[in-house]
PASEBA-1860 file (N, C-alpha, C; in nm, 3 decimals):
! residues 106
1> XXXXXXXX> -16.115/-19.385/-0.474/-16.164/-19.509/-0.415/-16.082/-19.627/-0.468 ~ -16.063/-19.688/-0.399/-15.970/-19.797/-0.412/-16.067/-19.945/-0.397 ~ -15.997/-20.048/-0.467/-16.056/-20.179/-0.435/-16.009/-20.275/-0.377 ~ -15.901/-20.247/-0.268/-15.910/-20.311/-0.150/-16.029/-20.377/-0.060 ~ -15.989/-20.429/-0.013/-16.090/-20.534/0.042/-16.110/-20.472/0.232 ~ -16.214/-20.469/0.286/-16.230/-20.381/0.399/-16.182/-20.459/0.519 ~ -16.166/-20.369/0.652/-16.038/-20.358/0.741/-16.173/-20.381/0.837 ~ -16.192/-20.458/0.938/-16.264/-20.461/1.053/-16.199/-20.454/1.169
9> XXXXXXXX> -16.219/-20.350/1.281/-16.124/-20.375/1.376/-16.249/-20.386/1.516 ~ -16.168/-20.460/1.615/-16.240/-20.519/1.698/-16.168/-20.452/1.834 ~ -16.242/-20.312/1.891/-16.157/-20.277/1.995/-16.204/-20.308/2.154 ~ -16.128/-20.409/2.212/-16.208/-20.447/2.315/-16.107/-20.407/2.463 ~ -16.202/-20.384/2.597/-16.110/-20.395/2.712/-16.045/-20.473/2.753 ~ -15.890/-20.479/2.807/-15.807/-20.586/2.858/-15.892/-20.582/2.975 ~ -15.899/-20.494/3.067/-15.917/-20.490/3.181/-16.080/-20.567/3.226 ~ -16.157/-20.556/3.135/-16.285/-20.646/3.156/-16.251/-20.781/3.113
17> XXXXXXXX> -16.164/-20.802/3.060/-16.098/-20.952/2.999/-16.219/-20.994/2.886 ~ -16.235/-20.886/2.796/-16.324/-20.941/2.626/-16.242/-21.031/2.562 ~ -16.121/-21.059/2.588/-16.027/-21.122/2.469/-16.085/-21.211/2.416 ~ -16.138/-21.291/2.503/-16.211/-21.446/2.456/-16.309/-21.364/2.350 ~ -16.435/-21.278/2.383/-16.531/-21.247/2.315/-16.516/-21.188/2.179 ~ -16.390/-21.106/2.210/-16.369/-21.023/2.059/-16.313/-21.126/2.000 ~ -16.224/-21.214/2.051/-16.172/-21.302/1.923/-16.267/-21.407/1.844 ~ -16.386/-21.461/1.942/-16.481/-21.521/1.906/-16.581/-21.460/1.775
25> XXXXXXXX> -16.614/-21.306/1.775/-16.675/-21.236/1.715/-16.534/-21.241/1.541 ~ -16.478/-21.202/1.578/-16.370/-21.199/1.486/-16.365/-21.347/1.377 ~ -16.340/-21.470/1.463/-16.348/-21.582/1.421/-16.506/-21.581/1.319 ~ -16.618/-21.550/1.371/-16.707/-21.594/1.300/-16.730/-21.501/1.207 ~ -16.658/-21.364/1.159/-16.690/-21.245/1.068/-16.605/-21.315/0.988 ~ -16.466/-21.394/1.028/-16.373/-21.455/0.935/-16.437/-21.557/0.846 ~ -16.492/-21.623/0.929/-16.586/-21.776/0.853/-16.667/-21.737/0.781 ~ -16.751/-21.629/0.812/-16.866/-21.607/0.724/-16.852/-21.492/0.569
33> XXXXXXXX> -16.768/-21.427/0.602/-16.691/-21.323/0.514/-16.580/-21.392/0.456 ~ -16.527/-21.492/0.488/-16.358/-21.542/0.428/-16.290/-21.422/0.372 ~ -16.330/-21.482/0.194/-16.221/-21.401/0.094/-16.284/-21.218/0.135 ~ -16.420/-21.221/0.144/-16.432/-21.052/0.112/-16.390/-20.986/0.215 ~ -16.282/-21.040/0.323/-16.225/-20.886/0.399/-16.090/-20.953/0.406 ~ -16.070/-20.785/0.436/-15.869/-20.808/0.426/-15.791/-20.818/0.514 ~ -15.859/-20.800/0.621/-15.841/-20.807/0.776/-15.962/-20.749/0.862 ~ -15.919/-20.861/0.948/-15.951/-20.826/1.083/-15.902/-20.776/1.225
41> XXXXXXXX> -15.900/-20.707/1.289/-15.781/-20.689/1.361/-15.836/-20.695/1.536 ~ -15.793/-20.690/1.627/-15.827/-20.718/1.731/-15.721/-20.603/1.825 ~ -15.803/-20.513/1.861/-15.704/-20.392/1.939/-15.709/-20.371/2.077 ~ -15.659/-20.377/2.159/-15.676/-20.398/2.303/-15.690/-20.205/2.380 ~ -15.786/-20.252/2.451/-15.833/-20.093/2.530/-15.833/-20.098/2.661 ~ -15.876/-20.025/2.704/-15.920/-20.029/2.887/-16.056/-19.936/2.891 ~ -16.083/-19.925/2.986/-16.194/-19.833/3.037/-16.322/-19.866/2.985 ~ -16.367/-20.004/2.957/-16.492/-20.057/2.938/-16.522/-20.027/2.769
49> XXXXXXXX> -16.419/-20.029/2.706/-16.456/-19.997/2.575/-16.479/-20.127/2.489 ~ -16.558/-20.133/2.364/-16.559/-20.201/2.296/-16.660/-20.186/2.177 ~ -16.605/-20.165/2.036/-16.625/-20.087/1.938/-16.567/-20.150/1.802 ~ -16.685/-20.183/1.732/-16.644/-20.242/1.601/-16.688/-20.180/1.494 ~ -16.573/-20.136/1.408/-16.563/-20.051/1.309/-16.506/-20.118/1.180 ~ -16.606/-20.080/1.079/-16.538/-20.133/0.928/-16.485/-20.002/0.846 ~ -16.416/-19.995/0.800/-16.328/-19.950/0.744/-16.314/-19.799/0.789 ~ -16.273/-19.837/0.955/-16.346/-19.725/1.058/-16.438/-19.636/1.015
57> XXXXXXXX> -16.530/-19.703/1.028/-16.687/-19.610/1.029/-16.765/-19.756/1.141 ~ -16.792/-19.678/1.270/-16.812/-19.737/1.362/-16.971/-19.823/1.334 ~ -16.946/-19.961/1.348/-17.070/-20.050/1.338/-17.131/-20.090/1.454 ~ -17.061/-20.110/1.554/-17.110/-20.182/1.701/-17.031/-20.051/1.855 ~ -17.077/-20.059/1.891/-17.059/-19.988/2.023/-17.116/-19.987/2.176 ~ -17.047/-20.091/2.249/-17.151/-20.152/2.381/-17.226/-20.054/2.453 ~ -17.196/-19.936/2.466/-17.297/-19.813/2.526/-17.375/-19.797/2.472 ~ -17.354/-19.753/2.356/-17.457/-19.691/2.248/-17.569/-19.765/2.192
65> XXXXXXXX> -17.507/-19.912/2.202/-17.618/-20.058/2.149/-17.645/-20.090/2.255 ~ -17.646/-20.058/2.386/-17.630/-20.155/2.469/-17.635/-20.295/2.507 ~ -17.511/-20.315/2.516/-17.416/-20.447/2.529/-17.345/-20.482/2.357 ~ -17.337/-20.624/2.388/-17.296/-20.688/2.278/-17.388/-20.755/2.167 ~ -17.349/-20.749/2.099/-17.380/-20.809/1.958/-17.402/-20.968/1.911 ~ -17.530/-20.989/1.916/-17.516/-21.146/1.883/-17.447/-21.148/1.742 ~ -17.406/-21.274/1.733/-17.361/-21.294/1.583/-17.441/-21.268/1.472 ~ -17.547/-21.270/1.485/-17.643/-21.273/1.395/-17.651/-21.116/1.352
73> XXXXXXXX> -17.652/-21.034/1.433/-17.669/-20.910/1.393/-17.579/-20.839/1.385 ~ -17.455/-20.905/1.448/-17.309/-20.829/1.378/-17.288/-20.845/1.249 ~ -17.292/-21.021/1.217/-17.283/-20.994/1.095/-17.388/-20.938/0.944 ~ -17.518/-20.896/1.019/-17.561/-20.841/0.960/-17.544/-20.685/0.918 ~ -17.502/-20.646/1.036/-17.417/-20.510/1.000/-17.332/-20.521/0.990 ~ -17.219/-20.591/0.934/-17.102/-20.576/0.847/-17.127/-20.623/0.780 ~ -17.247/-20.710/0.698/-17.289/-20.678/0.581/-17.321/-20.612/0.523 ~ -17.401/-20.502/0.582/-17.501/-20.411/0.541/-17.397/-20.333/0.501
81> XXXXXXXX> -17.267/-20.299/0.597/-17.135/-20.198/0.550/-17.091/-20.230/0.388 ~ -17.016/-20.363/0.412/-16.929/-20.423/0.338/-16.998/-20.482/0.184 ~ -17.135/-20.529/0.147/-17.190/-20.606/0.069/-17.325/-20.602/0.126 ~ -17.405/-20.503/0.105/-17.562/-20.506/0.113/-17.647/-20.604/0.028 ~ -17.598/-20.622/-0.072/-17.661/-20.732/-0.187/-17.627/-20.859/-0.094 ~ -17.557/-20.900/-0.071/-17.525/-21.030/-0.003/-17.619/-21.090/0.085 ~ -17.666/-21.214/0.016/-17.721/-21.336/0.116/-17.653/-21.373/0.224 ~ -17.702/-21.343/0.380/-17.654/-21.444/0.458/-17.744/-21.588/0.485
89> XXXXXXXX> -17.833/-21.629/0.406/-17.914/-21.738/0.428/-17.961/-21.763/0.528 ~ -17.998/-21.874/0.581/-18.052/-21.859/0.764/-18.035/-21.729/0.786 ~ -17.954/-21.688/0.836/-17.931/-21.559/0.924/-18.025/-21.416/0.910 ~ -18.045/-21.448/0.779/-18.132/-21.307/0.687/-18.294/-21.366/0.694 ~ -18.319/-21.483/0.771/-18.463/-21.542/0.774/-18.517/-21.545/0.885 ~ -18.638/-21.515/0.888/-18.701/-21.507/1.015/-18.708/-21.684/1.086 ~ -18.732/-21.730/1.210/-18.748/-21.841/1.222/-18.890/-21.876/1.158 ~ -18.980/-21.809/1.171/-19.093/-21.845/1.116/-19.091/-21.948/0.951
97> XXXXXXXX> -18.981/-21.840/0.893/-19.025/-21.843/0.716/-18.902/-21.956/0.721 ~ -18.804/-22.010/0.854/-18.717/-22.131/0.831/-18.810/-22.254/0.872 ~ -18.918/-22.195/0.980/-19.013/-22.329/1.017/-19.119/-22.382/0.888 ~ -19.160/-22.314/0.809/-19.213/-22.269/0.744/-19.158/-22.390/0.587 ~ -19.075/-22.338/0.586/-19.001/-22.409/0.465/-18.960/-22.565/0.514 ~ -18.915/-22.594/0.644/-18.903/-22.697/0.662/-18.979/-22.841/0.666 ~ -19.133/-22.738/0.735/-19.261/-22.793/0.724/-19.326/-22.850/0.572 ~ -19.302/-22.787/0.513/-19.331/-22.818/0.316/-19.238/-22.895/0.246
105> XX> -19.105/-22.914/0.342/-19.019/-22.980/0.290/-19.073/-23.141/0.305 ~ -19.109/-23.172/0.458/-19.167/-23.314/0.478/-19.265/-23.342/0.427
END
């Protein structure tokens, strides 16, 4: 085992035109992950594919999940891969327990 830092790849269809979407998904695993990954990569397919894998061990899959992945729960499963201990703050909170806190705040 090595301590390299993990490889996310983002395999989407040319032919459905995902480019915009996978790079969007990519952008926000970048922002929210920065330093802890070592790449991201963005791989172009055909035939309705689209499949996100961390350190290929497949996380997202539009058949199998059917459809796509909000942000919220992608990056919760490439947390769960990459850093299970890890706070995503908001993201890891129900709206309730964010209404909740905000309410006690005023």
């Amino acid at each position: 085992m090595t301590d390299s830092k993990p490889r996310i790849t983002i395999e989407y269809c040319t032919q459905c035109n995902w480019l915009l979407r996978s790079a969007w998904m990519a952008q926000e695993l970048l922002q929210t992950f920065s330093d802890s990954l070592g790449e991201v990569s963005l791989i172009p397919g055909t035939g309705g594919i689209f499949q996100i894998r961390a350190d290929g061990e497949l996380v997202w899959e539009r058949v199998r999940d059917a459809g796509f992945p909000g942000p919220k729960e992608l990056k919760q499963r490439i947390r769960d891969r990459i850093d299970p201990q890890r706070d995503l703050g908001h993201l890891d909170r129900s709206s309730s327990e964010i209404k909740d806190k905000s309410e006690s705040a005023g």
